[in-house]
C-alpha positions in Angstrom: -55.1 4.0 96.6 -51.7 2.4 97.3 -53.1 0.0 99.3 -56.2 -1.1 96.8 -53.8 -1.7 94.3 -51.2 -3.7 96.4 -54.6 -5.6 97.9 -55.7 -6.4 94.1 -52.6 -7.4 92.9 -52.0 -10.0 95.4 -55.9 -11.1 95.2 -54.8 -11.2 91.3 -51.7 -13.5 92.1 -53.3 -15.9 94.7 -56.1 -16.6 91.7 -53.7 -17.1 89.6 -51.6 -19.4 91.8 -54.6 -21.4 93.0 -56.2 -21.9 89.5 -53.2 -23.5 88.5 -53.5 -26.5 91.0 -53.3 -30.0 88.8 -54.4 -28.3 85.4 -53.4 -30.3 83.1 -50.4 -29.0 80.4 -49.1 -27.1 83.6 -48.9 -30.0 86.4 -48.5 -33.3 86.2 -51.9 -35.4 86.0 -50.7 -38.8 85.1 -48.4 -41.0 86.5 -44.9 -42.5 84.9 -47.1 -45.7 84.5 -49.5 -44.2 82.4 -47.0 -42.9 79.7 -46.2 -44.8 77.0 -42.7 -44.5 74.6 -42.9 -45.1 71.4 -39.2 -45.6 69.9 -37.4 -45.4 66.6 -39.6 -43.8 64.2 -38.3 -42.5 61.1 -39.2 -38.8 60.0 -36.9 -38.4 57.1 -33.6 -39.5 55.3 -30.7 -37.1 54.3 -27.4 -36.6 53.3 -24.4 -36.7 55.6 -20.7 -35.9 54.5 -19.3 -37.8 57.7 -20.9 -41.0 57.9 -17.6 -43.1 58.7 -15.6 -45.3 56.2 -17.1 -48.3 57.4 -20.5 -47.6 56.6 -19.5 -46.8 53.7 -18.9 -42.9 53.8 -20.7 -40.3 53.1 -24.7 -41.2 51.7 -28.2 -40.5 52.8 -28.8 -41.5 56.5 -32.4 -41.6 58.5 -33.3 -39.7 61.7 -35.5 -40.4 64.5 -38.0 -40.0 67.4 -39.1 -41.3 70.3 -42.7 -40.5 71.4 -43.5 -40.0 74.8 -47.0 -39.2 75.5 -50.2 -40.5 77.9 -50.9 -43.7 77.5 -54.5 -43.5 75.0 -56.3 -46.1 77.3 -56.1 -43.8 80.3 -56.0 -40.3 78.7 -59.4 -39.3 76.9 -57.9 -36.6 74.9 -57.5 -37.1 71.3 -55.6 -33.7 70.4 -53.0 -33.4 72.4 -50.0 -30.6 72.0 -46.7 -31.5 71.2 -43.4 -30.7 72.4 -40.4 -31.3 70.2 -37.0 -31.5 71.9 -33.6 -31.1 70.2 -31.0 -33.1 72.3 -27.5 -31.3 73.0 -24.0 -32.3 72.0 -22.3 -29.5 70.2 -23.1 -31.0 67.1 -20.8 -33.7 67.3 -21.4 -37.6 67.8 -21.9 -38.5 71.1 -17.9 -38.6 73.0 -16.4 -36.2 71.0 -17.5 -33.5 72.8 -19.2 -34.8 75.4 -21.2 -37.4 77.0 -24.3 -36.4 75.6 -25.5 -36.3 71.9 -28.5 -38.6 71.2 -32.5 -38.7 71.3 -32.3 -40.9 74.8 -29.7 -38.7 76.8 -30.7 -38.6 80.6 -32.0 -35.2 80.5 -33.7 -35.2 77.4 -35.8 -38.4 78.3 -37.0 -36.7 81.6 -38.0 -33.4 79.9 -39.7 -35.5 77.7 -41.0 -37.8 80.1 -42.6 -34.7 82.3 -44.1 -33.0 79.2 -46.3 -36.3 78.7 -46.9 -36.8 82.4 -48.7 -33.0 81.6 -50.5 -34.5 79.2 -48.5 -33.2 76.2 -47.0 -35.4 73.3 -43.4 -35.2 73.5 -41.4 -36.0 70.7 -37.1 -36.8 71.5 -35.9 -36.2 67.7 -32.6 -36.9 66.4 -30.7 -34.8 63.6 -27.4 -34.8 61.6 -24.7 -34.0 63.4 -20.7 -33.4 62.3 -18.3 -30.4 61.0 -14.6 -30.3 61.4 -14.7 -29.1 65.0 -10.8 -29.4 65.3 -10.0 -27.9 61.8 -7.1 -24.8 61.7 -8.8 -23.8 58.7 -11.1 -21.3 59.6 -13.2 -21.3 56.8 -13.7 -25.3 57.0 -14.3 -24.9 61.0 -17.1 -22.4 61.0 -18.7 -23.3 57.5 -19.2 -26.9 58.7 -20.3 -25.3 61.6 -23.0 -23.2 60.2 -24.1 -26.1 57.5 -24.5 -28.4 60.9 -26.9 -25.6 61.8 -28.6 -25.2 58.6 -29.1 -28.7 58.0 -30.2 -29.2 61.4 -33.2 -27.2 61.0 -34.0 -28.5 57.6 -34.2 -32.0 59.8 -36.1 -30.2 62.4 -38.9 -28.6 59.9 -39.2 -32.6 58.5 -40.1 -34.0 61.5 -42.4 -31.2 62.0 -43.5 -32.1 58.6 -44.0 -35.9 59.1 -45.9 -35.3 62.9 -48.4 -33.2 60.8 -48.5 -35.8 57.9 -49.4 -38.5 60.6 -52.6 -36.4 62.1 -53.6 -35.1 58.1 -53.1 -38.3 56.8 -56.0 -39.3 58.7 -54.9 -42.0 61.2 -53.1 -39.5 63.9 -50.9 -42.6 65.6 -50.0 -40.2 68.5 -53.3 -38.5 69.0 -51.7 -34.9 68.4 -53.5 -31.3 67.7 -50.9 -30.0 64.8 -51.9 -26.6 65.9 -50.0 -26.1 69.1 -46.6 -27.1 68.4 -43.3 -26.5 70.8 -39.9 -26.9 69.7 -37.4 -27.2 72.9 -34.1 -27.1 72.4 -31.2 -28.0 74.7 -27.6 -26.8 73.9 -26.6 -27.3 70.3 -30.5 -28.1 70.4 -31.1 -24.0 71.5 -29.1 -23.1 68.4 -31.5 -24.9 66.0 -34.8 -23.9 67.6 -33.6 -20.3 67.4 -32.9 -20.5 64.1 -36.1 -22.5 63.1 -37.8 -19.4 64.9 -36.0 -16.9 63.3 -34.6 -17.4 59.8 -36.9 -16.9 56.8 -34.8 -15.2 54.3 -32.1 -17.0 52.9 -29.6 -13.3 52.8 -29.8 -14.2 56.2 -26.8 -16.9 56.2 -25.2 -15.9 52.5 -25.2 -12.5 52.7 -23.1 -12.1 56.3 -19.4 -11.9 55.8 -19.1 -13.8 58.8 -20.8 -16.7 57.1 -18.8 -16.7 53.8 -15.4 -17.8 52.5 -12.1 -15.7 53.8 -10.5 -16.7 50.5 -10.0 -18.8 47.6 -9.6 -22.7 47.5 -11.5 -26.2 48.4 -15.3 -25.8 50.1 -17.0 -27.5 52.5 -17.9 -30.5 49.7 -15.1 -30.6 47.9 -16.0 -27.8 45.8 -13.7 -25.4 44.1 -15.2 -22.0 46.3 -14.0 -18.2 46.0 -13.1 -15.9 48.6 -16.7 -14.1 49.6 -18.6 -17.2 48.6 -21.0 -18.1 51.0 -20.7 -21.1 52.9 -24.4 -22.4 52.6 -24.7 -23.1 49.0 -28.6 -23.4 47.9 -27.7 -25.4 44.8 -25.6 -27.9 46.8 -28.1 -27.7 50.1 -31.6 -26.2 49.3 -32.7 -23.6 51.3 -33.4 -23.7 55.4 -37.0 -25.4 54.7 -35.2 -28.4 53.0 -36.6 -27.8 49.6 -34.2 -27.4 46.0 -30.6 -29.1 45.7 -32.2 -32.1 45.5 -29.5 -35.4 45.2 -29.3 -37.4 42.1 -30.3 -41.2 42.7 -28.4 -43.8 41.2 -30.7 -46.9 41.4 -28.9 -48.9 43.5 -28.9 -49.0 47.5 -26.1 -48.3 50.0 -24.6 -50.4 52.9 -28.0 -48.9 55.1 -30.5 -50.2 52.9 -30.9 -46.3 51.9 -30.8 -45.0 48.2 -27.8 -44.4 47.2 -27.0 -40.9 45.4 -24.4 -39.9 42.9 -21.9 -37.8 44.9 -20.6 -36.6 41.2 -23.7 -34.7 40.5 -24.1 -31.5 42.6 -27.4 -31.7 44.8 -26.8 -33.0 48.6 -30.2 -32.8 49.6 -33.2 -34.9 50.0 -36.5 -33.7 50.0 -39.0 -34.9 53.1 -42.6 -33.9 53.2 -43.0 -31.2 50.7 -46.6 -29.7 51.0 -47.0 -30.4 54.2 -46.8 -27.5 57.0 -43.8 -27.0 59.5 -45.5 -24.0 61.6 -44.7 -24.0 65.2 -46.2 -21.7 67.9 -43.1 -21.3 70.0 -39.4 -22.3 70.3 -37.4 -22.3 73.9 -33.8 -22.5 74.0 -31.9 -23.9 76.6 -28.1 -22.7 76.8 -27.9 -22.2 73.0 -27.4 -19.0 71.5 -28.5 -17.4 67.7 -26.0 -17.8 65.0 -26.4 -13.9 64.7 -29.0 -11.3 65.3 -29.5 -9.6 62.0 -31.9 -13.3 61.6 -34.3 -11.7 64.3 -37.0 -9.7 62.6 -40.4 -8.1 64.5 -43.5 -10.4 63.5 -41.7 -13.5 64.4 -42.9 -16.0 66.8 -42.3 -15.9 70.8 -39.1 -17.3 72.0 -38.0 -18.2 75.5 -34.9 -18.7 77.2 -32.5 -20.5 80.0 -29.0 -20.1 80.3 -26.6 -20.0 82.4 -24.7 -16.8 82.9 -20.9 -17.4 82.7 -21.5 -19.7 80.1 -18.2 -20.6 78.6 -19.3 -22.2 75.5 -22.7 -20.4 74.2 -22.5 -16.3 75.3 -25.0 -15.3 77.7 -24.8 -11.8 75.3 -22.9 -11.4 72.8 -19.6 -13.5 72.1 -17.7 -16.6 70.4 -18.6 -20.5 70.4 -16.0 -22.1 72.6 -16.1 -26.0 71.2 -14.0 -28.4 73.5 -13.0 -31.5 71.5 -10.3 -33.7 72.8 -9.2 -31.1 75.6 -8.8 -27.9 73.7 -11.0 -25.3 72.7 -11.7 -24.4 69.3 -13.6 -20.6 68.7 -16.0 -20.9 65.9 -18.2 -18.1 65.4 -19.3 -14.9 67.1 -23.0 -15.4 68.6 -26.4 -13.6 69.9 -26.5 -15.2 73.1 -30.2 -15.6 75.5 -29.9 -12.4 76.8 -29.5 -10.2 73.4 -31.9 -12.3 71.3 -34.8 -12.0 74.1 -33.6 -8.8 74.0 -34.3 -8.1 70.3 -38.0 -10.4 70.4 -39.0 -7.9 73.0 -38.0 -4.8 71.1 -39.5 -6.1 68.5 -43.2 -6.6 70.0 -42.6 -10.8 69.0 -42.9 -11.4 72.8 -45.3 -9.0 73.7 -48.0 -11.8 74.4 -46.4 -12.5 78.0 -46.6 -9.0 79.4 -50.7 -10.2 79.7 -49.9 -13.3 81.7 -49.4 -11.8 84.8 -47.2 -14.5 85.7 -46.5 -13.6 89.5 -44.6 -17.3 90.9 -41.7 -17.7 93.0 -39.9 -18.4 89.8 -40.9 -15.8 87.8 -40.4 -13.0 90.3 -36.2 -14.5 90.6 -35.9 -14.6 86.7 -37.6 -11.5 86.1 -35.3 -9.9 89.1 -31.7 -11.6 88.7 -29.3 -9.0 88.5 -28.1 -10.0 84.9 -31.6 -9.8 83.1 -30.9 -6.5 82.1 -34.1 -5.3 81.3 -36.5 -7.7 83.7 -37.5 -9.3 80.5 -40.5 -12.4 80.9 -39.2 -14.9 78.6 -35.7 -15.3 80.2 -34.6 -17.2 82.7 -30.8 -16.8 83.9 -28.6 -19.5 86.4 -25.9 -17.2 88.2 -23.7 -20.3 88.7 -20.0 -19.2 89.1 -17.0 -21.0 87.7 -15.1 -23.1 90.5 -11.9 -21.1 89.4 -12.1 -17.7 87.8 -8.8 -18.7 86.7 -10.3 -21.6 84.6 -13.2 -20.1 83.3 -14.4 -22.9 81.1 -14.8 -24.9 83.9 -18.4 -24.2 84.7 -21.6 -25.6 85.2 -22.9 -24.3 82.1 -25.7 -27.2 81.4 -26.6 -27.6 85.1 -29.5 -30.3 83.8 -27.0 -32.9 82.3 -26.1 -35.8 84.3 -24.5 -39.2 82.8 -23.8 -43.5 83.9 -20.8 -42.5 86.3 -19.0 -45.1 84.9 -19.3 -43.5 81.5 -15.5 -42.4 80.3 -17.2 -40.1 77.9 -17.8 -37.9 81.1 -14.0 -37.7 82.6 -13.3 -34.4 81.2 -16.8 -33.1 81.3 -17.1 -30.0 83.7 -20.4 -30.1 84.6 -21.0 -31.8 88.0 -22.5 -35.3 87.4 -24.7 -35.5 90.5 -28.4 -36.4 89.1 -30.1 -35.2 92.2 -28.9 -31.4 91.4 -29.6 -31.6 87.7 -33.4 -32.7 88.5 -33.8 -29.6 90.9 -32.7 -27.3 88.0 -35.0 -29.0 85.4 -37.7 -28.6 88.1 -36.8 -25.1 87.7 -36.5 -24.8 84.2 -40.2 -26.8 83.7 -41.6 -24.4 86.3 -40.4 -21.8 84.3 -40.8 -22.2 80.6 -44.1 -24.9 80.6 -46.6 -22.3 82.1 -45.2 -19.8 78.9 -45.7 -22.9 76.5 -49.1 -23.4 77.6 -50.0 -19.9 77.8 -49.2 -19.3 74.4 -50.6 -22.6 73.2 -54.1 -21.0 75.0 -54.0 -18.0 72.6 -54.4 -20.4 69.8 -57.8 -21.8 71.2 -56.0 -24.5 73.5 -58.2 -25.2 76.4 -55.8 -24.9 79.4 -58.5 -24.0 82.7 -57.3 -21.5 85.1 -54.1 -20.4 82.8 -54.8 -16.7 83.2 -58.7 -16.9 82.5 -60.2 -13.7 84.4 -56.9 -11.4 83.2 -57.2 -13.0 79.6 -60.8 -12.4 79.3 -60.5 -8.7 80.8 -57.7 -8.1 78.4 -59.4 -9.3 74.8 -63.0 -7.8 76.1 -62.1 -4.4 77.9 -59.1 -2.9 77.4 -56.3 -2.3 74.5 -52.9 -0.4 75.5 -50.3 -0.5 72.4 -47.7 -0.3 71.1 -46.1 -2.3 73.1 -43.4 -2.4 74.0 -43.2 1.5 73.5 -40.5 3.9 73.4 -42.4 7.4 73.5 -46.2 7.2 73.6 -48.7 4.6 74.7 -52.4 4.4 74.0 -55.0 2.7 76.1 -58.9 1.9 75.4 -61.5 0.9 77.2 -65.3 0.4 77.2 -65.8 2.6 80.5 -64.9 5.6 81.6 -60.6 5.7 83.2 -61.0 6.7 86.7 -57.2 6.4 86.7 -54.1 4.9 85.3 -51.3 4.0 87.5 -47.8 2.9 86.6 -45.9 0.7 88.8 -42.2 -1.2 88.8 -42.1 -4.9 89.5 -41.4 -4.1 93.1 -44.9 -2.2 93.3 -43.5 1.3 93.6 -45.4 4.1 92.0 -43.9 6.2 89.4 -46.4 7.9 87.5 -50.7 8.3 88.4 -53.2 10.0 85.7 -56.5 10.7 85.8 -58.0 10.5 81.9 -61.8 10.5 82.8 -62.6 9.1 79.4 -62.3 5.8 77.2 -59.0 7.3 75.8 -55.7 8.2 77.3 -52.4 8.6 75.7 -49.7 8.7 78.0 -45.8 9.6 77.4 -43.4 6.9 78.7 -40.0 8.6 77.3 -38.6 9.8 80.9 -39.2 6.2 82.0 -36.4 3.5 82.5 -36.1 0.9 80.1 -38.0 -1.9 81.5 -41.0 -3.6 82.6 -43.8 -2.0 84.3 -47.8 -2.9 85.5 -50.3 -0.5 84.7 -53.4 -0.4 86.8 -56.4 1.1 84.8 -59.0 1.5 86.8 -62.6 1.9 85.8 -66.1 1.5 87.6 -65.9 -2.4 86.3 -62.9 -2.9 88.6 -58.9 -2.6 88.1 -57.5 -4.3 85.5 -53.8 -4.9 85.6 -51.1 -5.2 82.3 -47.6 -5.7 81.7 -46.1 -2.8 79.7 -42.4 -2.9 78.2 -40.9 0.2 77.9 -37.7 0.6 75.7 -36.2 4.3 76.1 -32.6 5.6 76.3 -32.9 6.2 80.2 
């Protein structure tokens, strides 16, 4: 029986590997020639406290996109899916922190690039950035950080808005299918695609004590504030979606061409695209972290992650934001880093959906297995890249994908290596990992990806049902035949438990199991069928 099942599982994975050949939204069909960028489009204006003295201080300011996408005269497809990616830079303008901060850093134009040579639409989006990175006040240093956050994803959800405004209002520009929607985050990027997956109730960031004012004295705006206030003020903001606190316009237009608003009234935000929808399917984070895990709740949608384990600046667990500005380190907040938040979305049944991929790749197999993924979870992919002094931990590769102009003195005190031709081996990685994950769940919402999972996905809606999952005590499975057996196995293909229902029922108890991941091989006279079962005990 052993050897059936080891026999069918590799017949399983060599399908699986060979269906995958040049599909399109998993390889790359077209050819850097056949792309075309579209750049500088406007999604929204808003308010920012730090636009600079010469510009005329703090007003409304626009944001931006670049589109990346196949070129309409060689691509025949006229709903394409879109990617949305959230460049890095700590939330700072581009040199404070580092050298990258903007829509057309190195990496973030070849993600974007590779998405479209897929066939996807890829959208490189700006959003406001500042807070008082540097500030001994506490309260000033982590409220601006959270409102850089908050107002973040309010930008995030108007471009969203905007994309879906172009393809309702009828002339769809870019071509896109609304429907199958990817946010991709990268650094301070991870941070707002987490939290655009996660936060829908506004307690969420006012009711933390962690998020509110230590004591009495001058807020974020200006504002007289008490102690237990919480920094994110809806009247002042609006809430995450960018809706309420709306500015008060003056008439007249700033030094940007821009309505100006009346910084004596109390609102400080501008509405973008109300009515429209800001859904999105799935959000990947890549070395970001969640500003804390109470925002996780089950029903929420999938999340994947990358990061890099010794991560200095963005916990791997659970731990404070390091900020470097000017060649010290500022802590800012304590976080949810990749490992606890997949952690959580698992527990909670939001990632469920990948334990029926079989994904079975080289990749996969070293994520699933690295040493720190505690829990072999799917979703998470982890870079053991040690620091090259234990005494100076902060000097690690942490965003292993960056690379900058050499002759750039933004990157002299930037402690990731600046060699291009290792950063594009780890974004081959990270594509190898987290596009087959975007596509797969893109494919449960009726996209047509050939090949991505076909024969398991059809056996899996058609002929069998095991829930919950994951499970803690008991675990039901269904099918339409008769069980012959049920086997449980660990990733490495060991055998821990066989059954033998003889019916189209069969509750089995998984308490004395590890917490983990495990295949169960239910086998009926229509064949073996093979699914990913998370298991989330005390042992």
């Amino acid at each position: 029986m052993k050897n059936r099942i080891t026999l069918a599982i590799s017949a399983l994975f060599l399908s699986a590997m060979l269906a995958n050949a040049q599909t399109r939204y998993l390889d790359e069909v077209f050819t850097d020639a056949e792309i075309s960028v579209v750049s500088n489009q406007v999604y929204g204006i808003n308010f920012s406290q730090y636009v600079p003295a010469s510009l005329g201080g703090p007003q409304l300011i626009p944001q931006f996109y670049d589109v990346y996408m196949p070129d309409p005269t060689v691509d025949s497809e006229s709903a394409r899916p879109v990617i949305v990616y959230l460049h890095t830079g700590s939330f700072l303008p581009k040199g404070l922190a580092s050298p990258m901060g903007e829509k057309t850093d190195s990496a973030a134009v070849e993600f974007c690039r590779r998405f479209a040579r897929m066939g996807y639409v890829a959208i490189s989006a700006t959003y406001r950035v500042g807070w008082l990175a540097n500030s001994t006040d506490l309260d000033l240093r982590r409220g601006t950080n959270l409102m850089a956050v908050y107002n973040a994803v309010q930008d995030a959800k108007a471009c969203v808005r905007t994309l879906n405004g172009l393809q309702l209002g009828g002339g769809n520009p870019y071509e896109t299918n609304m429907n199958h929607v990817a946010l991709v985050g990268q650094g301070s990027g991870g941070y707002i695609t987490f939290a655009y997956g996660a936060l829908d109730n506004i307690q969420e960031v006012v009711g933390l004590s962690k998020f509110q004012y230590t004591q009495a004295g001058t807020g974020i705006y200006g504002n007289a504030v008490n102690a237990n206030d919480p920094y994110v003020d809806v009247n002042l903001v609006g809430d995450w979606n960018g809706f309420g606190g709306q500015v008060t316009l003056t008439g007249n237009t700033t030094p940007l061409g821009l309505p100006e608003i009346d910084l004596t009234a109390v609102g400080r935000n501008y509405e973008n695209g109300a009515g429209l929808p800001d859904d999105v399917s799935v959000v990947v984070n890549m070395g970001g972290a969640m500003g804390d895990s109470t925002w996780l709740d089950a029903g929420e949608i999938p999340i994947i992650s990358v990061h890099c384990r010794r991560d200095f600046f963005a916990p791997y667990y659970r731990g404070m934001v390091q900020v470097p500005v000017a060649g010290q380190f500022f802590p800012v907040v304590e976080v949810a880093g990749s490992h606890t938040a997949i952690k959580m979305a698992d527990d909670f049944g939001n990632n469920s959906v990948f334990y029926n991929a079989n994904f079975s790749d080289a990749i996969t197999m070293k994520a699933r297995n690295n040493q720190y993924n505690l829990g072999n979870y799917e979703a998470l992919l982890t870079f053991n890249i040690p620091a090259a002094n234990p005494q100076l931990p902060f000097q690690v590769n942490s965003n292993p994908w960056d690379w900058w102009d050499p002759a750039d003195p933004l990157g002299v005190n930037e402690t990731n290596p600046n060699i291009k031709s290792q950063s594009m081996a780890y974004i081959d990685t990270v594509m190898g990992f987290i596009t087959p994950r975007i596509a797969y769940i893109f494919k449960q919402d009726g996209l047509n990806v050939p090949g991505l999972g076909e024969e398991e996905l059809n056996t899996v809606n058609e002929n069998i049902k095991m829930f919950p999952n994951p499970a803690s005590e008991l675990v039901t499975i269904q099918t339409t035949a008769d069980m012959i057996s049920v086997m449980v196995l660990d990733l490495t293909g060991k055998e821990v438990a066989t059954f033998a229902p003889g019916n189209k029922e069969f509750t089995m108890n998984v308490e004395n199991l590890r917490s983990g991941v495990y295949l169960v091989a239910v086998r009926t006279e229509e064949g073996t069928t093979f699914r990913r079962l998370s298991v989330t005990t005390q042992k």
